[in-house]
C-alpha positions, -999 to 999 in steps of 0.1 A, spaced: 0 0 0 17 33 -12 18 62 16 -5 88 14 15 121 15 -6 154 14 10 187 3 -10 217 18 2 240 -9 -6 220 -37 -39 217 -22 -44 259 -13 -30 261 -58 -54 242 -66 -81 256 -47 -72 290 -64 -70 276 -97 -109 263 -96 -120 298 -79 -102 315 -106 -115 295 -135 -152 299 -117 -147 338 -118 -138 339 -153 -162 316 -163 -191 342 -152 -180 372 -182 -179 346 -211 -207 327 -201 -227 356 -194 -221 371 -229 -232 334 -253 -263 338 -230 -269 375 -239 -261 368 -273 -283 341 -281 -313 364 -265 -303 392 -283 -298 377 -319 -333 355 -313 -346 388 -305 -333 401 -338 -342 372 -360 -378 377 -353 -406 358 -379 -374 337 -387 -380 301 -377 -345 298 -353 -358 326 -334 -375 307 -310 -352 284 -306 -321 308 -298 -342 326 -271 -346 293 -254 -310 284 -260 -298 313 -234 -323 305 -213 -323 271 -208 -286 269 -203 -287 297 -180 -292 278 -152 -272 245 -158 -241 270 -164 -246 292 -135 -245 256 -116 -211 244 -130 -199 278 -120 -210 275 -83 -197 236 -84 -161 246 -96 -162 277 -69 -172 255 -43 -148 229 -52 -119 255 -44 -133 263 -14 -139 229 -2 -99 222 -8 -90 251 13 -113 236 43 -94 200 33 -61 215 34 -69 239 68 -82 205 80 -52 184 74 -31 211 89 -54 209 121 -47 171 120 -14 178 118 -7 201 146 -28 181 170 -10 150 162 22 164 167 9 184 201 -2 150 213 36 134 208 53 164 219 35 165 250 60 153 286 60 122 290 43 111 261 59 74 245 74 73 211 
């Protein structure tokens, strides 16, 4: 079995890596969404019209979802990593402790 060897900055990166990705994802996302409105809104009596104004707002939701998922996924790696630190520190209190066995 292969030891298990956690590296609390790599966790705290990558935690700022998915909250960074979930910010940007909000301008670019936001803008095929207004798009799709605004051209159905333009191609009016044409038979995609419907169609695109439906586009941006049934994905609207579903995408706004994925955001939050990713964002919540770098903050649950920060609370993994704080909590492994905890671990850590309490573990080593408990053998640094007077006459505690080793």
């Amino acid at each position: 079995m292969a030891d298990v060897n956690v590296v609390l900055q790599e966790l705290h990166a990558s935690a700022q890596v998915a909250k960074g990705l979930a910010e940007e994802l909000g301008t670019p996302v936001q803008t095929a969404l207004t798009s799709a409105t605004a051209v159905s809104g333009q191609l009016a009596g044409w038979s995609v019209a419907g169609a695109l104004g439906q586009l941006g707002s049934s994905w609207s939701a579903p995408l706004a979802a994925l955001q939050q998922r990713i964002a919540a996924t770098g903050t649950n790696l920060d609370a993994n990593a704080a909590a492994h630190s905890h671990g850590e520190q309490a573990t080593a209190g408990v053998w640094s402790k007077p006459g505690a066995t080793q």
